[in-house]
C-alpha angles and dihedrals in degrees: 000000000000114000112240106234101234141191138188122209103191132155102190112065102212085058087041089055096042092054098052100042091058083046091060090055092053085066118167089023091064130045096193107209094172160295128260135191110242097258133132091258106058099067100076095044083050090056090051089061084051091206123201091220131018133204107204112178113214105204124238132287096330086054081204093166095061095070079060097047089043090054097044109106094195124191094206118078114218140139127268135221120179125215122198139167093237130038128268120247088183139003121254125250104253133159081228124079118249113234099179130330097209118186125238137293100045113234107215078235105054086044087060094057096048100053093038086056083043088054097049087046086054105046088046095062101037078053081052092054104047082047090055087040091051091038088061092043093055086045091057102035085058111049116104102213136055122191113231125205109226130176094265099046127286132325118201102221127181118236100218084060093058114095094185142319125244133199125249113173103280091336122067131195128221121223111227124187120278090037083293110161128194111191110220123198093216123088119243096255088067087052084049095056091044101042112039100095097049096064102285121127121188099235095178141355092273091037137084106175119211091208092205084072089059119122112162127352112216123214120237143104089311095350119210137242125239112206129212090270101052092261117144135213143189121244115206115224088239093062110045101091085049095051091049097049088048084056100050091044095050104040096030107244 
């Protein structure tokens, strides 16, 4: 179970102590990073916490802390639950989203459903976020051309054209079919980064493999690749184990 990161902002100090100390009992489902007085210069100490979950505490009838939370033009994202003395009739107009208003003093109940509701909130938009993550990975793993920036400009090549990419210094050069060379200004360690999740392996410090390229691995120190063209090249010890387990995720041994 993940902690939610959470903050107080509370002016009166009885209230202050009863909420965290409810808080404390909620360990491991709160990590407590502080509590704040509702002044201008909290918040950005606040955004610098950057909390999963905030209790800001509106004040009575005057409600004299909501023109401050309507002007804060916070960085973190993070979900809000208003506490008052007196009940709500209505919510207050806010940029931020409203989680709960919940009335003092806090029932541990009360407490509970809030931060279980807190919790759900949370997981499903860290799952959002893995699917949006996941969904850029398939989108680059699938397309079917990179644009390389070469030293007249940019030239748009398809991957399933490149054989392998060799080092030259802080330029590489990618090995097309028929002995064809396309000199890139950008090392190999940019291609890497680039080109890792489309079926390429770094097999040595001057070689970046297109596995689709492979023909036959052979065993050794190191060991070397033989492409589909006869070509041969040279496997570092260090990335052996790398280069195996490439081949077996990617033709399901």
């Amino acid at each position: 179970m993940v902690a939610l990161r959470t903050v107080v902002v509370e002016d009166h100090r009885h209230s202050d102590l009863q909420l965290s100390a409810l808080l404390d009992r909620h360990a491991p489902r709160v990590s407590f990073l502080g509590k704040y007085p509702a002044q201008d210069q909290s918040l950005s100490e606040i955004d610098s916490l950057k909390p999963d979950l905030v209790f800001w505490d509106v004040g009575g009838r005057e409600r004299q802390t909501i023109p401050l939370l309507k002007e804060w033009n916070h960085q973190a994202s993070f979900q809000l639950v208003l506490t008052s003395d007196e009940e709500m009739e209505t919510h207050p107009s806010l940029n931020q989203p409203i989680l709960e208003c919940i009335t003092k003093p806090i029932s541990s109940y009360r407490l509970f459903q809030v931060l279980d509701k807190a919790s759900h909130l949370y997981h499903m938009h860290r799952i959002r976020q893995e699917l949006t993550a996941l969904k850029s990975e398939m989108s680059l793993q699938y397309r079917s051309k990179l644009a390389i920036p070469t030293m007249n400009g940019m030239e748009c090549v398809k991957l399933n054209q490149v054989r392998f990419c060799e080092s030259a210094d802080s330029y590489s050069i990618l090995h097309l079919p028929n002995k064809k060379t396309l000199l890139v200004s950008k090392c190999l360690s940019f291609l890497e980064r680039s080109l890792t999740c489309r079926n390429f392996v770094r097999i040595h410090r001057k070689y970046l493999l297109n596995l689709q390229f492979l023909q036959t691995y052979q065993k050794g120190e190191g060991g070397q690749v033989v492409l589909e063209d006869g070509t041969i090249l040279s496997v570092a010890r260090n990335r052996k184990k790398e280069l195996i387990q490439a081949i077996k995720l990617n033709f399901g041994l």
